[in-house]
PAMAR-251208 format. One record per residue (C-alpha): residue in one letter; x, y, z. Coordinates in nm, 2 decimals. Layout:
NODE   res       px       py       pz
NODE     a        X        Y        Z
...
***
This chain:
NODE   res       px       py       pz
NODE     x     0.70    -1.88     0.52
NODE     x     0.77    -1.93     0.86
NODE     x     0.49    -2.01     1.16
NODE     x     0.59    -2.00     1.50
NODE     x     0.37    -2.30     1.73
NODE     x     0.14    -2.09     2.00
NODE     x     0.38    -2.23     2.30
NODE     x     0.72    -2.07     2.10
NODE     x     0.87    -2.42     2.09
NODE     x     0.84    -2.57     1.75
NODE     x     0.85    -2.38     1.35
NODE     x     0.67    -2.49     1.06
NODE     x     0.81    -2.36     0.75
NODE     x     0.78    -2.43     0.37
NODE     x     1.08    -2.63     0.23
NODE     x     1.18    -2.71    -0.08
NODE     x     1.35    -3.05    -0.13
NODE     x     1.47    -3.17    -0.50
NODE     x     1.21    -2.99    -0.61
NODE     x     0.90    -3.07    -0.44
NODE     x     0.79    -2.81    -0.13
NODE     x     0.67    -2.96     0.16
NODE     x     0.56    -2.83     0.52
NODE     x     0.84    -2.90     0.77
NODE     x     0.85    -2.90     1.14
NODE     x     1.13    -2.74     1.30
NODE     x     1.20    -2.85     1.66
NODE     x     1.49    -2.75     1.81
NODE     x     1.80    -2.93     1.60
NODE     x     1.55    -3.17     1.47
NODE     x     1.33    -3.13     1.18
NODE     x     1.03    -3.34     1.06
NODE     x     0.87    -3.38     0.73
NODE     x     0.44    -3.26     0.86
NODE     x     0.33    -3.29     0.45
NODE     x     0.39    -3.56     0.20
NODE     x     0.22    -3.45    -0.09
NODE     x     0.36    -3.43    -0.43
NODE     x     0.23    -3.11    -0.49
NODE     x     0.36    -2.73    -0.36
NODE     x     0.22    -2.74     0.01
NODE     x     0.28    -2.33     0.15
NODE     x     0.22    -2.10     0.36
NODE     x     0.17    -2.25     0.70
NODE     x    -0.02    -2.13     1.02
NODE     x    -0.07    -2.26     1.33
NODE     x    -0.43    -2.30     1.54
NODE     x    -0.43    -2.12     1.87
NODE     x    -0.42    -2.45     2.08
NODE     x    -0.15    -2.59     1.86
NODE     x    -0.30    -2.90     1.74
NODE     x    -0.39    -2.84     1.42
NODE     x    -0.20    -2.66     1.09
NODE     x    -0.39    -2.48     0.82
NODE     x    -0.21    -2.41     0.47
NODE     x    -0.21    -2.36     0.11
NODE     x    -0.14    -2.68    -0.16
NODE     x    -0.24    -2.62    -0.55
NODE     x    -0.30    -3.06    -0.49
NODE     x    -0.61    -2.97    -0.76
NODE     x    -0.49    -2.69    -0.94
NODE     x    -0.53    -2.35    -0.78
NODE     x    -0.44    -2.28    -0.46
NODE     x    -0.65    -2.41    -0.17
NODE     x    -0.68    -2.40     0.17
NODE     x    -0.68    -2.71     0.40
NODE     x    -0.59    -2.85     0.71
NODE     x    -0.45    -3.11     0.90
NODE     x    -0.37    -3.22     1.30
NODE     x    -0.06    -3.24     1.42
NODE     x    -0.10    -3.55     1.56
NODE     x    -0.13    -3.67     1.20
NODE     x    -0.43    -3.89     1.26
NODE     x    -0.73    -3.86     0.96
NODE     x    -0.65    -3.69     0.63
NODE     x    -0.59    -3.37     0.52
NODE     x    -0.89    -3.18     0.52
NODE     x    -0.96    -2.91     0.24
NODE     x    -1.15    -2.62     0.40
NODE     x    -1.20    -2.41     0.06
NODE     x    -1.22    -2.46    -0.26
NODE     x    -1.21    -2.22    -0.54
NODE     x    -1.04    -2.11    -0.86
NODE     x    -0.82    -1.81    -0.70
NODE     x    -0.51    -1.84    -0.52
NODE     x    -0.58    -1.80    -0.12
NODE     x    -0.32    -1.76     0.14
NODE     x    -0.45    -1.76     0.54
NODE     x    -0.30    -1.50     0.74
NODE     x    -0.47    -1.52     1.09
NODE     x    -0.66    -1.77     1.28
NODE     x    -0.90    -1.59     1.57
NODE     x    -0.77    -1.65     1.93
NODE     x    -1.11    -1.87     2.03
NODE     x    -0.99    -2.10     1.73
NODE     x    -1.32    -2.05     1.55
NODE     x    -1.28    -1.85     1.20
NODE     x    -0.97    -1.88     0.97
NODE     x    -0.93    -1.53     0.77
NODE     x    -0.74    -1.50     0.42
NODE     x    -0.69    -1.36     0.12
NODE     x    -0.81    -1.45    -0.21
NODE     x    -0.65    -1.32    -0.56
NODE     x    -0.93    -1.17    -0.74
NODE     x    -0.84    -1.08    -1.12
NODE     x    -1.11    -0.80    -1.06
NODE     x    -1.09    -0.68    -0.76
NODE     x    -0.69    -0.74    -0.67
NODE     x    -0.68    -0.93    -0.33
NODE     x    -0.97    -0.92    -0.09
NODE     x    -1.01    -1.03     0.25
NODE     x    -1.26    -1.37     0.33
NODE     x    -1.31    -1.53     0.62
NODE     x    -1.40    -1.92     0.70
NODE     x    -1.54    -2.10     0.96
NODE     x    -1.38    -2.40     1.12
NODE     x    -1.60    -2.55     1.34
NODE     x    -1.92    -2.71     1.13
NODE     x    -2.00    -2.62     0.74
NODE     x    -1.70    -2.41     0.60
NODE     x    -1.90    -2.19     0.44
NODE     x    -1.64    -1.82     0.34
NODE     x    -1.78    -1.50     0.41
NODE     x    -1.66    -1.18     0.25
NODE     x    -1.50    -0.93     0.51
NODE     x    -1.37    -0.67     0.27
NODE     x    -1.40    -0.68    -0.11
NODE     x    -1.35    -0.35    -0.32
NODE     x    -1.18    -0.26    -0.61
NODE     x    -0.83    -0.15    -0.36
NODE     x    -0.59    -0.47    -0.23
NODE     x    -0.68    -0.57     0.13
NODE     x    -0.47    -0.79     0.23
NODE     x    -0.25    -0.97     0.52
NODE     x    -0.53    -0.92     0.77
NODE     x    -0.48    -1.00     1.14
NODE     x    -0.72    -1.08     1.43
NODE     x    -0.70    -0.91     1.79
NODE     x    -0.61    -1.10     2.05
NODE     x    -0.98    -1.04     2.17
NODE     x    -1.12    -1.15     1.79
NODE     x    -1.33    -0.81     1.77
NODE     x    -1.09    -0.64     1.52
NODE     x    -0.90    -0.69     1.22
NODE     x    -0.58    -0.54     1.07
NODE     x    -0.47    -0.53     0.74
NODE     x    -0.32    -0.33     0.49
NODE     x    -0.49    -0.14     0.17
NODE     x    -0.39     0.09    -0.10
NODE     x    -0.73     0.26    -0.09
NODE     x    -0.53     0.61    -0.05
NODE     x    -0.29     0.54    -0.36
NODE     x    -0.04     0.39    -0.11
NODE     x    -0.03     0.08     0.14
NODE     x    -0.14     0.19     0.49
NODE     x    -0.26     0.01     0.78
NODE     x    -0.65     0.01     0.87
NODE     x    -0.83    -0.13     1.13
NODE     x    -1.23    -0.27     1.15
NODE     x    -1.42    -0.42     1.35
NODE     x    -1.48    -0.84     1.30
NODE     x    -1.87    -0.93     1.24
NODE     x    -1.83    -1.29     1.26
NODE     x    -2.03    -1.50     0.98
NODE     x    -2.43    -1.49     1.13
NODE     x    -2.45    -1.26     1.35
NODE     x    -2.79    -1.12     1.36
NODE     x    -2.88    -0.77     1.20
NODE     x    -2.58    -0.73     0.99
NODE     x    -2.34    -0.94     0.73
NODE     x    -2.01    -1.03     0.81
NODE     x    -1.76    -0.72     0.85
NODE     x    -1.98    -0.48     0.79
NODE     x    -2.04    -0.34     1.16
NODE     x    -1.89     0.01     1.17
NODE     x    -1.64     0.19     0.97
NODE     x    -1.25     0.18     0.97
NODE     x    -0.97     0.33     1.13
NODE     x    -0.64     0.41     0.93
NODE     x    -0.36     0.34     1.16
NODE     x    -0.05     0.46     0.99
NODE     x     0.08     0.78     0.86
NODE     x     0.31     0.73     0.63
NODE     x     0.30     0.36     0.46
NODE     x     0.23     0.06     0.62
NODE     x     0.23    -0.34     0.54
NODE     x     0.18    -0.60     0.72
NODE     x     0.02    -0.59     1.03
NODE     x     0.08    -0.79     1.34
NODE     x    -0.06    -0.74     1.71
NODE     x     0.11    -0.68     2.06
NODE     x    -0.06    -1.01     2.26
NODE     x    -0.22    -0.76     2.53
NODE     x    -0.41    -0.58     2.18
NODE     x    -0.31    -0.26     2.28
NODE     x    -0.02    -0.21     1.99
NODE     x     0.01    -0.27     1.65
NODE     x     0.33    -0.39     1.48
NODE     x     0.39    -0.30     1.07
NODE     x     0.64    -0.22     0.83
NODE     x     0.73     0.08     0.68
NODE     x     0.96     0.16     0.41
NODE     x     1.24     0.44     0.48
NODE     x     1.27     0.60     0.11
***
């Protein structure tokens, strides 16, 4: 699960080592241990300014999400808590809201968002009884991409991003959605300018 650092230079990946996965920082031909923890530590993603790294550890059973500065001063801060499995997938461009997916027995995987400046309170962006998933901010923070098997097959959708307390409305609900793709679509990522969308497709 690689993460590429905002400035291109450094990696973080998920590394497996005698058994026990850390996070590890790839630097050129030098590599650095970033998590010590004896649990699975996963699915890495870097902040916008490239101090901080939020990812996945199941340190208390499930799968949650927390975070910790690369500078490696404090501890390890767990931003939320919760009996599903969570994986982060975008963090917004003014560094503000982290958005992920949850694993939902019910309702498959649906899209959350949480904020990382003050209480880190989640807000639902898109919860039905169809798998959103793998949703990615705009450049400009206003949308979101993702994919969804609302139409019996994976295809690529775009909303627009409510964040969490804007008044008049709950988070993404502003607006309706845009299907991008034609023909199958997964994982979305934007062009930096936000004018094109990236995705794959399968052939057969």
């Amino acid at each position: 699960a690689p993460s590429v650092s905002p400035d291109g230079q450094r990696v973080v990946v998920a590394r497996t080592v005698q058994g026990n996965t850390d996070l590890w920082l790839l630097d050129g031909a030098r590599t650095s241990r970033f998590t010590f923890d004896a649990a699975r530590d996963d699915r890495p993603l870097w902040s916008p300014d490239g101090t901080r790294i939020v990812f996945i550890s199941n340190r208390t059973g499930p799968f949650d999400l927390y975070q910790k500065r690369m500078s490696g001063a404090g501890v390890e801060e767990r931003l939320v808590t919760s009996d599903q499995t969570k994986i982060p997938t975008s963090w917004s461009a003014d560094g503000r809201f982290v958005l992920y997916h949850s694993v939902d027995p019910q309702t498959s995987n649906d899209m959350w968002v949480v904020p990382i400046v003050g209480e880190h309170t989640p807000s639902v962006v898109l919860k039905t009884p169809f798998n959103e998933s793998w949703g990615a901010f705009s450049p400009d923070s206003r949308w979101v991409a993702y994919h969804s098997n609302e139409s019996g097959r994976y295809e690529i959708y775009v909303r627009p991003f409510v964040p969490p307390g804007a008044p008049g409305t709950a988070v993404g609900t502003a607006g309706g959605q845009w299907q991008v793709s034609i023909a199958g679509g997964t994982y979305p990522a934007w062009r930096p300018d936000g004018k094109e969308l990236y995705y794959l497709r399968r052939n057969s």
